[in-house]
gemmi code that builds the backbone of each chain (N, CA, C; Angstrom):
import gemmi

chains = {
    "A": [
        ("UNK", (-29.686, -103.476, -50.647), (-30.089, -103.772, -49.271), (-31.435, -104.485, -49.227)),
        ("UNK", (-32.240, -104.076, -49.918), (-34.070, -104.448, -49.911), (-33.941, -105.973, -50.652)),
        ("UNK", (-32.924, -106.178, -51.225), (-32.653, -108.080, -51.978), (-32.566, -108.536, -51.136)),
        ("UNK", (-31.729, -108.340, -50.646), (-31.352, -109.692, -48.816), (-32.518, -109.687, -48.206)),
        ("UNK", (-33.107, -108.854, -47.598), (-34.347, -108.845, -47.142), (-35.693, -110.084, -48.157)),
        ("UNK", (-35.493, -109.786, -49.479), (-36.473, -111.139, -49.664), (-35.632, -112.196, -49.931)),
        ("UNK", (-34.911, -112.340, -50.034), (-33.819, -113.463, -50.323), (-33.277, -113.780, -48.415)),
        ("UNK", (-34.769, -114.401, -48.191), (-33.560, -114.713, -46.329), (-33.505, -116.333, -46.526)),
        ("UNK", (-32.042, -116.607, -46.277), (-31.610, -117.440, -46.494), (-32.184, -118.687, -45.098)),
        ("UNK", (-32.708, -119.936, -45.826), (-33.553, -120.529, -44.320), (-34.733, -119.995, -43.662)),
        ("UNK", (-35.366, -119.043, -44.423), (-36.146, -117.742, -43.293), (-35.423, -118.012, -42.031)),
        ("UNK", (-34.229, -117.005, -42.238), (-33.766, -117.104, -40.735), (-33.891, -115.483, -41.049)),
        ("UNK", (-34.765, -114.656, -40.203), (-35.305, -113.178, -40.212), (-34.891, -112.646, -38.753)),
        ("UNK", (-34.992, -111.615, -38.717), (-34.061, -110.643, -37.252), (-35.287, -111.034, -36.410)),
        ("UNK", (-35.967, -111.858, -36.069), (-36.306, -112.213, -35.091), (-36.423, -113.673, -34.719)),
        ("UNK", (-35.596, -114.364, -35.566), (-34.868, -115.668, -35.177), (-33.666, -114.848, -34.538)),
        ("UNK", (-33.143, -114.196, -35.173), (-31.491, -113.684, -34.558), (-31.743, -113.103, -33.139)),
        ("UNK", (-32.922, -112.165, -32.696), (-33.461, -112.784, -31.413), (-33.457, -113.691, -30.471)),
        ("UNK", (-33.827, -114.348, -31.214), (-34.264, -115.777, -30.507), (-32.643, -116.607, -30.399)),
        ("UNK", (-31.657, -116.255, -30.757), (-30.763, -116.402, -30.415), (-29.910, -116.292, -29.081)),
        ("UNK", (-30.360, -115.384, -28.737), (-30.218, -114.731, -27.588), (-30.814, -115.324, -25.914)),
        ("UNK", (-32.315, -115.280, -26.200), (-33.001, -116.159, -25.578), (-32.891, -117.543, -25.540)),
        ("UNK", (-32.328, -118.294, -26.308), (-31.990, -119.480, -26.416), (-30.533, -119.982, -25.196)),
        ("UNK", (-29.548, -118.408, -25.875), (-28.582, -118.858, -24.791), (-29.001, -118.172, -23.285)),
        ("UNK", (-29.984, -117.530, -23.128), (-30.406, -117.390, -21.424), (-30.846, -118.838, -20.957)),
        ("UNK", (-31.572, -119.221, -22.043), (-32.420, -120.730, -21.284), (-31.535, -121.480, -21.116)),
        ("UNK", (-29.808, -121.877, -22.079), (-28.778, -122.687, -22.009), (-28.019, -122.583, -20.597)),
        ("UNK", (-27.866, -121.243, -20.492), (-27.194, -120.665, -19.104), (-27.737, -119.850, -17.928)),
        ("UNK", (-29.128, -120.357, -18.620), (-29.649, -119.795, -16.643), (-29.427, -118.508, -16.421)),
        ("UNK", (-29.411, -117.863, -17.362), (-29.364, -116.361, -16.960), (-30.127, -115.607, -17.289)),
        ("UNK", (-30.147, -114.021, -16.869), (-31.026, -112.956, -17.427), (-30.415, -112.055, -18.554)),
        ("UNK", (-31.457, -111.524, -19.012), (-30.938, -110.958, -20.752), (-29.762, -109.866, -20.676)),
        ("UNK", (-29.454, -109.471, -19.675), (-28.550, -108.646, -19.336), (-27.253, -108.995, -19.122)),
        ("UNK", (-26.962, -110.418, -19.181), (-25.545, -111.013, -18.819), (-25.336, -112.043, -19.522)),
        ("UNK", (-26.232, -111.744, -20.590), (-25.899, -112.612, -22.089), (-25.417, -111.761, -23.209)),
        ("UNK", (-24.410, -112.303, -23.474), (-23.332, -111.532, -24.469), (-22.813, -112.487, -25.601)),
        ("UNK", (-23.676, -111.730, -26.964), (-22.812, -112.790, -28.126), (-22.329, -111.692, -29.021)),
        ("UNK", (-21.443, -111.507, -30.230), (-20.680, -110.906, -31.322), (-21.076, -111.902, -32.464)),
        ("UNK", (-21.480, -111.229, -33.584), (-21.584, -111.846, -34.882), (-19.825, -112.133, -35.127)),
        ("UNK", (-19.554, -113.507, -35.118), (-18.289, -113.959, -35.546), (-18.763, -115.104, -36.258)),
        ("UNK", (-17.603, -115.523, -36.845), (-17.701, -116.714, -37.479), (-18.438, -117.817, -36.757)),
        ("UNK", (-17.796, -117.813, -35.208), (-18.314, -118.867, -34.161), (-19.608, -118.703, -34.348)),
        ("UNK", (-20.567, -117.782, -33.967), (-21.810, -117.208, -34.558), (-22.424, -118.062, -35.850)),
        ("UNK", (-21.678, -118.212, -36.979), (-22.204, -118.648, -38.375), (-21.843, -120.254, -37.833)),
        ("UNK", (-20.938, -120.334, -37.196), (-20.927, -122.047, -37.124), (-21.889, -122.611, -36.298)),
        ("UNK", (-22.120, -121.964, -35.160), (-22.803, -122.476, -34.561), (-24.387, -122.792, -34.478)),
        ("UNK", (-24.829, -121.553, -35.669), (-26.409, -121.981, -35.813), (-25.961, -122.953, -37.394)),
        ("UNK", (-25.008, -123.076, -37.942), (-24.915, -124.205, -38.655), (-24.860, -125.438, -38.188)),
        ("UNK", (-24.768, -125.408, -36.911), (-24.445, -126.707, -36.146), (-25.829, -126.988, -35.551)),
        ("UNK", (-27.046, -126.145, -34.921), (-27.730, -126.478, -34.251), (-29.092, -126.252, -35.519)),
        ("UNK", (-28.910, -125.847, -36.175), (-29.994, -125.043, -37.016), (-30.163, -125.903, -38.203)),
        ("UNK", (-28.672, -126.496, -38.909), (-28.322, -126.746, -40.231), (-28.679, -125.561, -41.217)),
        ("UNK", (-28.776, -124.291, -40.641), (-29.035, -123.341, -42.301), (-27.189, -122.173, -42.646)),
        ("UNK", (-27.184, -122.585, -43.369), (-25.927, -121.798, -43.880), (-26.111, -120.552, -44.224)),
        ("UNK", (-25.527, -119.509, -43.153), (-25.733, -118.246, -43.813), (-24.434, -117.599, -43.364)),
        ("UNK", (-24.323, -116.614, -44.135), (-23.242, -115.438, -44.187), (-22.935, -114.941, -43.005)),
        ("UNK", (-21.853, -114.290, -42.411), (-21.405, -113.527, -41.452), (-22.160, -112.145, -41.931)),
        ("UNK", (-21.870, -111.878, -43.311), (-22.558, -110.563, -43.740), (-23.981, -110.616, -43.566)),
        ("UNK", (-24.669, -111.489, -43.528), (-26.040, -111.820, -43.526), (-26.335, -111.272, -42.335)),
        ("UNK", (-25.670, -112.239, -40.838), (-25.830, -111.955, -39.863), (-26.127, -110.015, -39.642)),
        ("UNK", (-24.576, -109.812, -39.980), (-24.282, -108.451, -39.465), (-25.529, -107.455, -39.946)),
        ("UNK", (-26.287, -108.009, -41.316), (-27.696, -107.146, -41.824), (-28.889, -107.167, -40.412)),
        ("UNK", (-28.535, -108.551, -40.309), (-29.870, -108.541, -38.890), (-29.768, -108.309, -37.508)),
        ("UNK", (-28.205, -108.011, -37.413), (-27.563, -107.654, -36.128), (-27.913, -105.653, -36.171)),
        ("UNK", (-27.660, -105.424, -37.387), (-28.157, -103.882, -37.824), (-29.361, -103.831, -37.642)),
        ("UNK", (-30.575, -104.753, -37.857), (-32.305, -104.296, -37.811), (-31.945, -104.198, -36.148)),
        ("UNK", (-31.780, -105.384, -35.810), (-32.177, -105.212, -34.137), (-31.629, -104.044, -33.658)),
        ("UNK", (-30.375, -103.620, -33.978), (-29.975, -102.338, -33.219), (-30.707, -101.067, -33.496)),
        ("UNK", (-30.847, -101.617, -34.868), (-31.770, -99.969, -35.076), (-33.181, -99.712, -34.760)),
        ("UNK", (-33.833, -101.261, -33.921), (-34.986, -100.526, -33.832), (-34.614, -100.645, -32.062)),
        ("UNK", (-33.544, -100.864, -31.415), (-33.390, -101.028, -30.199), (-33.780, -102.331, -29.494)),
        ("UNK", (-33.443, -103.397, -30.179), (-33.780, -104.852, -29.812), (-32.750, -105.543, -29.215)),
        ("UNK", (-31.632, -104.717, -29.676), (-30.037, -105.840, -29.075), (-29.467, -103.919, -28.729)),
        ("UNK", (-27.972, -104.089, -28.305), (-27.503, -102.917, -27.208), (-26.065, -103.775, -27.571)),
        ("UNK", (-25.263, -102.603, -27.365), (-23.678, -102.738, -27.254), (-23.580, -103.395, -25.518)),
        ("UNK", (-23.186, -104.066, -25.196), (-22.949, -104.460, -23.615), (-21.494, -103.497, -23.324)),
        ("UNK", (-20.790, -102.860, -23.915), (-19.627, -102.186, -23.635), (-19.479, -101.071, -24.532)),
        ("UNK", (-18.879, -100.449, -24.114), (-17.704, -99.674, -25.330), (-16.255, -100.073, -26.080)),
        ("UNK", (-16.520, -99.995, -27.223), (-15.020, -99.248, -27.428), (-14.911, -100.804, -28.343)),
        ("UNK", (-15.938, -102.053, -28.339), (-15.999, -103.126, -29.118), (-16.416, -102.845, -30.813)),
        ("UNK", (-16.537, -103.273, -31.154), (-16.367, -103.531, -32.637), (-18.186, -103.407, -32.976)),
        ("UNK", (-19.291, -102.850, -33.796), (-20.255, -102.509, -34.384), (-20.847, -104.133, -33.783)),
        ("UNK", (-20.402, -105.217, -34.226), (-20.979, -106.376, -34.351), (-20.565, -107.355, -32.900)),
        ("UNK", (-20.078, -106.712, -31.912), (-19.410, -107.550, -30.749), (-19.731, -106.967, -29.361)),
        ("UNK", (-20.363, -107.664, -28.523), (-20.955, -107.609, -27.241), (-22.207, -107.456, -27.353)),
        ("UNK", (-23.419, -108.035, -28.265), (-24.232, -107.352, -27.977), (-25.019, -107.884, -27.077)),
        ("UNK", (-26.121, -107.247, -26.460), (-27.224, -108.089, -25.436), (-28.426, -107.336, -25.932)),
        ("UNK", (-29.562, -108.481, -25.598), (-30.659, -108.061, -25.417), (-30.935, -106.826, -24.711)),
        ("UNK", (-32.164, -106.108, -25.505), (-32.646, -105.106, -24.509), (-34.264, -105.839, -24.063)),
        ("UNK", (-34.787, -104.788, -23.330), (-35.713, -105.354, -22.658), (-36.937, -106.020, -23.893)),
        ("UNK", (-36.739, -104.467, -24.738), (-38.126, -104.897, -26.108), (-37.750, -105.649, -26.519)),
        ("UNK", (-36.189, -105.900, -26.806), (-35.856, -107.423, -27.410), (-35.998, -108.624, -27.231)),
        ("UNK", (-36.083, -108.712, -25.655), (-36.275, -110.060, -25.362), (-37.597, -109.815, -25.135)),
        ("UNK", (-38.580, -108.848, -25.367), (-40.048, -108.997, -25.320), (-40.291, -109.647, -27.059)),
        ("UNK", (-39.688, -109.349, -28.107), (-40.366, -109.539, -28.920), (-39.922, -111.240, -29.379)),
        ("UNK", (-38.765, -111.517, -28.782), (-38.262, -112.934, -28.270), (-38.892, -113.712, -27.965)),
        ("UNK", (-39.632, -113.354, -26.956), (-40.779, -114.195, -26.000), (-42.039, -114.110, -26.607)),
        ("UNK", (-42.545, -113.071, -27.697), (-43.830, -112.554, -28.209), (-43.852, -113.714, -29.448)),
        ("UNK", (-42.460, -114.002, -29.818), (-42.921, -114.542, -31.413), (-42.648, -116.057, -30.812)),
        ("UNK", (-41.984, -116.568, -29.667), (-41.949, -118.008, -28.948), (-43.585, -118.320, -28.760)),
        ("UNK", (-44.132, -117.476, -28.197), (-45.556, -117.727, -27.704), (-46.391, -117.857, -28.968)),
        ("UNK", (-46.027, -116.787, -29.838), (-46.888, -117.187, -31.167), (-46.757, -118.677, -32.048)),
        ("UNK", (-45.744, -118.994, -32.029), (-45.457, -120.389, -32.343), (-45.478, -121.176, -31.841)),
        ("UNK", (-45.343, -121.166, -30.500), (-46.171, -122.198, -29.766), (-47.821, -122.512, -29.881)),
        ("UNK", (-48.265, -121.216, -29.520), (-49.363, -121.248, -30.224), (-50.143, -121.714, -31.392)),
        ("UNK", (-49.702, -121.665, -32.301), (-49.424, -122.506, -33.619), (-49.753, -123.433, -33.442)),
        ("UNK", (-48.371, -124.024, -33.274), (-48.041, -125.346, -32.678), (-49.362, -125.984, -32.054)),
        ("UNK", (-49.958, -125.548, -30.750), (-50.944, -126.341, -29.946), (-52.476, -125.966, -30.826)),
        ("UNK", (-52.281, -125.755, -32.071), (-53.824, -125.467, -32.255), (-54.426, -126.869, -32.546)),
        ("UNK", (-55.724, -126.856, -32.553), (-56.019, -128.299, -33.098), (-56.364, -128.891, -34.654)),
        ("UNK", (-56.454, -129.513, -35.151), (-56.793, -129.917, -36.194), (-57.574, -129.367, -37.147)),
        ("UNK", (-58.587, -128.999, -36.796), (-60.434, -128.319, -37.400), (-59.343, -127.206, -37.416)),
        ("UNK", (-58.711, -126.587, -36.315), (-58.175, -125.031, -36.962), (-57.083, -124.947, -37.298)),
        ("UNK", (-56.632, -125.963, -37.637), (-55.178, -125.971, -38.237), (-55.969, -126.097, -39.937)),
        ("UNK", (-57.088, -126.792, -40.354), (-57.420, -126.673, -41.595), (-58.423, -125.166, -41.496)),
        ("UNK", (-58.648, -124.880, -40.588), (-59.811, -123.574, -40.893), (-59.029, -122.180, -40.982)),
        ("UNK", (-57.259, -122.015, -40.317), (-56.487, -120.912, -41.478), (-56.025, -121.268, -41.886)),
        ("UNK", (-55.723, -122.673, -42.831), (-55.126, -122.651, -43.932), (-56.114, -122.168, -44.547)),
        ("UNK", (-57.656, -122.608, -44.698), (-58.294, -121.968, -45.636), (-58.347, -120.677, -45.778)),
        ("UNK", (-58.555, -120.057, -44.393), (-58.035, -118.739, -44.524), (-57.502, -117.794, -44.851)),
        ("UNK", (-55.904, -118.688, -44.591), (-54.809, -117.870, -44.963), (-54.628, -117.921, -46.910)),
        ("UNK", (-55.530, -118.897, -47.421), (-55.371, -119.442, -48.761), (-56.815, -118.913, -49.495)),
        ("UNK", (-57.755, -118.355, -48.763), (-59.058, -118.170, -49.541), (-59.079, -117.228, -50.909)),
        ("UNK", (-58.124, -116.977, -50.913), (-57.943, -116.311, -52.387), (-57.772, -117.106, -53.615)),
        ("UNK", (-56.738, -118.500, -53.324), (-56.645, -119.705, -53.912), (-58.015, -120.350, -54.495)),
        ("UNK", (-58.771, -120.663, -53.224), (-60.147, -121.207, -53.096), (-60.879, -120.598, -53.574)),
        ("UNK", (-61.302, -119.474, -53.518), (-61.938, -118.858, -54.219), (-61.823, -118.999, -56.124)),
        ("UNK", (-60.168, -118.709, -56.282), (-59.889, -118.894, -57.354), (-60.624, -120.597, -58.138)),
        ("UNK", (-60.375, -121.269, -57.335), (-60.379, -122.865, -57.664), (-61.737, -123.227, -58.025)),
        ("UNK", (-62.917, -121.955, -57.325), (-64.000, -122.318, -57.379), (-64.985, -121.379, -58.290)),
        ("UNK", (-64.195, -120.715, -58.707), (-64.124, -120.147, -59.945), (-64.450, -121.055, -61.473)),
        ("UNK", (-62.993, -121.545, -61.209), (-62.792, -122.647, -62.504), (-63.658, -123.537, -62.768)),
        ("UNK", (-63.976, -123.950, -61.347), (-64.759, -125.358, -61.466), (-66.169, -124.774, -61.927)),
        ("UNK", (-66.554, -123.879, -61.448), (-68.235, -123.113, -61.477), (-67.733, -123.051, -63.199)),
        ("UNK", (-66.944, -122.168, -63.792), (-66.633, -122.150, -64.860), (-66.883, -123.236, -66.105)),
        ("UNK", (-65.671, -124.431, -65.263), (-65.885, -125.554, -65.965), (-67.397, -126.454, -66.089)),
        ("UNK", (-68.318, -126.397, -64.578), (-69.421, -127.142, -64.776), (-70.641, -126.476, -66.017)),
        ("UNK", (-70.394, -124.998, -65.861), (-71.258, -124.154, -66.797), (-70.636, -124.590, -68.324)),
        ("UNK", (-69.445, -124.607, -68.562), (-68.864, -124.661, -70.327), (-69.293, -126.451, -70.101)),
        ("UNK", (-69.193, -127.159, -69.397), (-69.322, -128.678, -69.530), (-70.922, -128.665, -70.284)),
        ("UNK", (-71.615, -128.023, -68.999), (-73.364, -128.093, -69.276), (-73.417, -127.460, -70.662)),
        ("UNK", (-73.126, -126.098, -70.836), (-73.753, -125.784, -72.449), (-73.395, -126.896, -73.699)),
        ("UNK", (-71.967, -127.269, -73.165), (-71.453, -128.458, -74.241), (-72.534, -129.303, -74.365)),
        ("UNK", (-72.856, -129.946, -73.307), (-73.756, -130.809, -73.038), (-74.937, -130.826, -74.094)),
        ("UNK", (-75.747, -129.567, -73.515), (-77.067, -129.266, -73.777), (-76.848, -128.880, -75.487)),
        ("UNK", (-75.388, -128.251, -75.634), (-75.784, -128.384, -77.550), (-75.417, -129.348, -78.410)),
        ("UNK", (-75.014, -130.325, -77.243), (-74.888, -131.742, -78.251), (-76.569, -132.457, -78.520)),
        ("UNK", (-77.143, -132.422, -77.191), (-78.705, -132.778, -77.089), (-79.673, -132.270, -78.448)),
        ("UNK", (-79.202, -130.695, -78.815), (-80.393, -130.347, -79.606), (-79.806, -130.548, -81.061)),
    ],
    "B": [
        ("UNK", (-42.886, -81.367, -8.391), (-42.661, -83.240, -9.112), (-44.451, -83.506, -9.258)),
        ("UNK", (-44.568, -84.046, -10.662), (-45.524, -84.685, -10.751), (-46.022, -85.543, -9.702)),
        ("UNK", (-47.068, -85.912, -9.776), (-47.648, -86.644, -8.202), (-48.699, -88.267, -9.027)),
        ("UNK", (-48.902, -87.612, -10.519), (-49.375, -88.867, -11.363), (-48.229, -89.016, -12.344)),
        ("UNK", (-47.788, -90.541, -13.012), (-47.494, -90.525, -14.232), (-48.291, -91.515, -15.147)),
        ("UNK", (-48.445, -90.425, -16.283), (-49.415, -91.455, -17.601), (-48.418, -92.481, -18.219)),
        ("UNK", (-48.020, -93.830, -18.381), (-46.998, -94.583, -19.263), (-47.769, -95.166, -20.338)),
        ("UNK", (-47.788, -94.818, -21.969), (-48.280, -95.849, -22.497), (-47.958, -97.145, -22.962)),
        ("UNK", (-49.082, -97.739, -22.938), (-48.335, -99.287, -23.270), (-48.768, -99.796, -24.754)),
        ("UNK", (-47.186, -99.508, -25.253), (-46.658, -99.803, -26.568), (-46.311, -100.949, -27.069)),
        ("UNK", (-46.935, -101.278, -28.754), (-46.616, -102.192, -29.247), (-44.962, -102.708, -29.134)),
        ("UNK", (-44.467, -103.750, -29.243), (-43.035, -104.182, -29.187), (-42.601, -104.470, -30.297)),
        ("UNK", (-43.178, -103.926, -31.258), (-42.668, -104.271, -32.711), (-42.742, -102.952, -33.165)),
        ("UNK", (-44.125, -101.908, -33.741), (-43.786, -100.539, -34.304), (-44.276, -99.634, -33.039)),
        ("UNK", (-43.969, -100.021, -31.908), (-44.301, -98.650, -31.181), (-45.398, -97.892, -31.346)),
        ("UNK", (-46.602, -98.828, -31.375), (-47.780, -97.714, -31.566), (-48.742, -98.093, -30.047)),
        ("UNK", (-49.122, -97.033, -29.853), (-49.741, -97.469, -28.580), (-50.894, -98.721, -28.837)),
        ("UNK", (-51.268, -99.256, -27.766), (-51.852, -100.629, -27.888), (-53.301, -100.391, -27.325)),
        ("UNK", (-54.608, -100.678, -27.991), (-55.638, -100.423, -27.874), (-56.405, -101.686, -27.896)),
        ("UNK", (-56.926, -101.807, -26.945), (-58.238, -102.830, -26.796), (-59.483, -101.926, -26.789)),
        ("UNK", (-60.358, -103.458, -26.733), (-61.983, -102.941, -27.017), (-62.746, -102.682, -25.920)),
        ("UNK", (-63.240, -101.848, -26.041), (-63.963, -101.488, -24.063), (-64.449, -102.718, -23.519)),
        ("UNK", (-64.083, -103.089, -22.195), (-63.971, -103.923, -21.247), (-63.045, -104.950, -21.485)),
        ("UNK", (-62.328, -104.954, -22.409), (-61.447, -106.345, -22.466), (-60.363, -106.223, -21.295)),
        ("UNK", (-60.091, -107.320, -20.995), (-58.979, -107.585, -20.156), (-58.038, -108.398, -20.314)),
        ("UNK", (-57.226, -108.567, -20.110), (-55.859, -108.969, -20.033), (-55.218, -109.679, -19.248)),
        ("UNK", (-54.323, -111.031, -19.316), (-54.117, -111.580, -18.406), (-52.615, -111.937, -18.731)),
        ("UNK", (-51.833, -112.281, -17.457), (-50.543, -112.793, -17.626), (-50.499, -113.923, -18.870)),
        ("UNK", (-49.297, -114.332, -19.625), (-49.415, -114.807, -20.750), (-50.158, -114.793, -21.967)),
        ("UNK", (-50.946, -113.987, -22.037), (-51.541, -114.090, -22.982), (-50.715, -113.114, -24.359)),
        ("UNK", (-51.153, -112.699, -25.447), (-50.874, -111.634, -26.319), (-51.711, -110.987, -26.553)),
        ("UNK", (-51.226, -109.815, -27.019), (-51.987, -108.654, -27.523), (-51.545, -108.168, -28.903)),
        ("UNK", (-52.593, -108.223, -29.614), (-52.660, -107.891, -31.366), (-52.706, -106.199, -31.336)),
        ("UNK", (-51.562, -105.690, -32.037), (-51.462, -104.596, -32.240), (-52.577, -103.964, -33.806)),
        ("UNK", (-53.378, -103.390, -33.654), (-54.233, -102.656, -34.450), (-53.313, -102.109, -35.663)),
        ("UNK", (-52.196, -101.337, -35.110), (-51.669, -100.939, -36.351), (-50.868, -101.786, -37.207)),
        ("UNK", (-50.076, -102.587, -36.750), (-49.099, -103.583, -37.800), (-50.128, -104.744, -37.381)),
        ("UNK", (-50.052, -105.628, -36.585), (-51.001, -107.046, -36.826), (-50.226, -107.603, -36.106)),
        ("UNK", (-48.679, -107.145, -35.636), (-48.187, -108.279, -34.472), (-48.630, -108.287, -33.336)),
        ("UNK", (-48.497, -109.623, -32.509), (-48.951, -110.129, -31.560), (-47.517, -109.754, -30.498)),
        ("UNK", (-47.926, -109.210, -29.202), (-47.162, -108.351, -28.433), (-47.319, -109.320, -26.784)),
        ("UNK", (-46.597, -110.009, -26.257), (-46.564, -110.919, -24.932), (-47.187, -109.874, -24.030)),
        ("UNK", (-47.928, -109.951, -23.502), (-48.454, -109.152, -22.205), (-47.379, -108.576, -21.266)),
        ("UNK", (-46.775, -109.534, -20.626), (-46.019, -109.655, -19.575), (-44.808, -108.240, -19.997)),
        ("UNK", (-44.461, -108.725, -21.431), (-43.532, -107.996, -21.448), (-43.388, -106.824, -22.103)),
        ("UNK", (-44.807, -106.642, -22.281), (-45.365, -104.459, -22.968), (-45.124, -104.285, -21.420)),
        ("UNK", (-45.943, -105.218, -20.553), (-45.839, -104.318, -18.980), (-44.489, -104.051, -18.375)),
        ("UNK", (-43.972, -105.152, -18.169), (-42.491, -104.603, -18.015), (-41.745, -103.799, -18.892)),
        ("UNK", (-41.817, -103.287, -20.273), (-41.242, -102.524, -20.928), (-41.717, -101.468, -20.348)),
        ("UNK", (-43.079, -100.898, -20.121), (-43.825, -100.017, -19.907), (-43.058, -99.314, -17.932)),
        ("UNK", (-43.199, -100.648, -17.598), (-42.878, -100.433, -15.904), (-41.118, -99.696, -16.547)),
        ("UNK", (-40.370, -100.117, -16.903), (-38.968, -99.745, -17.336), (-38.943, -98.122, -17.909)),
        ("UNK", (-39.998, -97.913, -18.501), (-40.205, -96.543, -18.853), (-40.433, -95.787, -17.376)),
        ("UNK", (-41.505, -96.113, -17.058), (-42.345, -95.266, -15.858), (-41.115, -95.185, -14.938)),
        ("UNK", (-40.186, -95.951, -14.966), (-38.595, -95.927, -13.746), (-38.130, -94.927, -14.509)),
        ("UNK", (-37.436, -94.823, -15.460), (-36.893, -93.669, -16.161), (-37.417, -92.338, -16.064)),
        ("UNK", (-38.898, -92.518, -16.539), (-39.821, -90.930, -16.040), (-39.427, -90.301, -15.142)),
        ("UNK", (-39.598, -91.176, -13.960), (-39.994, -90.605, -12.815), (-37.904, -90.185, -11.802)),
        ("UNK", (-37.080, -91.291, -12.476), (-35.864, -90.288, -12.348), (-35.580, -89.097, -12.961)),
        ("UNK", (-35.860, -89.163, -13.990), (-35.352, -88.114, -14.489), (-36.319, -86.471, -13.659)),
        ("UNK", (-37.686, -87.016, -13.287), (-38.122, -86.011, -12.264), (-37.645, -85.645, -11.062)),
        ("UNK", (-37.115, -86.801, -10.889), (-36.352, -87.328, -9.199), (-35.070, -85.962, -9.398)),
        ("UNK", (-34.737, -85.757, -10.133), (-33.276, -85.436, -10.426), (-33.067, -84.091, -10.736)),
        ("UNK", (-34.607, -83.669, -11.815), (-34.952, -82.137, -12.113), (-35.106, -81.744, -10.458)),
        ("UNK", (-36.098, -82.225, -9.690), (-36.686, -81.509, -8.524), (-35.595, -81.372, -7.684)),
        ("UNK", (-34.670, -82.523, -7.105), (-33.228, -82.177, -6.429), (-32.774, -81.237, -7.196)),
        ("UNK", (-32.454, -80.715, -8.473), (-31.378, -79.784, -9.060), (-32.071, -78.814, -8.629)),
        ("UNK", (-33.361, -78.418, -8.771), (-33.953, -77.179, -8.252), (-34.162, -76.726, -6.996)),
        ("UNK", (-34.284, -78.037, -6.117), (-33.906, -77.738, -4.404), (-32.516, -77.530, -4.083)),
        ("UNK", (-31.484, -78.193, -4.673), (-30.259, -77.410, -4.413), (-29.557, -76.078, -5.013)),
        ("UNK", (-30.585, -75.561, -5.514), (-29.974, -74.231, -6.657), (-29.692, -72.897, -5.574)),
    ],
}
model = gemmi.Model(1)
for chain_id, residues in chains.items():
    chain = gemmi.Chain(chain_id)
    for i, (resn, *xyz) in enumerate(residues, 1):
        res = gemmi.Residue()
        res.name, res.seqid = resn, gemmi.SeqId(i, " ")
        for name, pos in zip(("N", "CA", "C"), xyz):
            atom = gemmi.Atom()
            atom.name, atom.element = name, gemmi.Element(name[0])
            atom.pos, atom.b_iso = gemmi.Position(*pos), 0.0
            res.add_atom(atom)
        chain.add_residue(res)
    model.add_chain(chain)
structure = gemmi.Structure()
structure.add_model(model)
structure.setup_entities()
């Protein structure tokens, strides 16, 4: 179970499969409560069609399981099949809208801070890099200085 | 029947209650960084999760206090 989880195919993660959901409210003008999809094949074709990432029905059904279990998606009926009717719940389409805004966000940052967390997010790298070089200018200099004497 | 209800307003990712720094405030659209995991939580919609709770609370009081006035 814990392989699929680092092996996500596309990073398509249970809160793209979210965002699935929300995608078809914005398509059809509706509220999260009268949007109804089932992991089916139609399901795998269709974010192959809009997405281009190829993934499993079984794949799906792993991230159709996170959302239910932490209460993100809901059976819309009874008596359907584990993987069919589901809808958003309210936290679901909150965390829908939470990770849209974060990437938008992203998205609109500007330049200076689009390079100031990469460094950030990478200062372990940098650090490393500046390591070497401090490294390398010190072994360059002694080279140096015992060719001189 | 209670006459106050306390609702807390919970992260939307691990459910931990959501803590700011004295005086901060909050505004429609914005997010809120959860202290315990690090996700970022839509305003709008901890409050409406939160308002969705406080409806539930307060039936299920609605419903104790009728069962006990009709006993």
């Amino acid at each position: 179970m814990t392989s699929s989880y680092m092996n996500r195919p596309g990073n398509f993660c249970e809160y793209n499969f979210l965002d699935l959901f929300y995608q078809e409210m914005l398509a059809k003008g509706r509220p999260h409560n009268l949007i109804r999809l089932s992991v089916d094949p139609k399901m795998v074709k269709d974010i192959y069609d809009n997405l281009t990432i190829s993934l499993t029905e079984n794949y799906l059904q792993e991230m159709a399981d996170i959302c239910l279990a932490n209460s993100w998606v809901e059976h819309s009926y009874m008596g359907g099949g584990q993987y069919d009717g589901l809808q958003l719940t309210l936290a679901g389409l909150g965390i829908a809208r939470s990770k849209r805004k974060q990437a938008e966000q992203l998205n609109n940052r500007n330049s200076f801070k689009k390079a100031s967390d990469y460094i950030e997010e990478h200062k372990g790298l940098f650090i490393l890099l500046g390591s070497i070089i401090a490294l390398a200018g010190l072994l360059i200099k002694n080279g140096s200085s015992g060719d001189g004497k | 029947m209670e006459s106050e209800f306390k609702v807390a307003v919970l992260c939307l990712f691990c459910h931990a209650p959501l803590e700011a720094e004295e005086g901060a405030v909050f505004e429609s659209g914005e997010l809120i960084m959860c202290k315990l995991c690090g996700e970022l939580s839509d305003y709008d919609s901890v409050i409406e999760v939160a308002k969705e709770k406080a409806v539930e609370k307060v039936k299920l009081e609605v419903q104790a206090s009728l069962k006990k006035l009709f006993k």
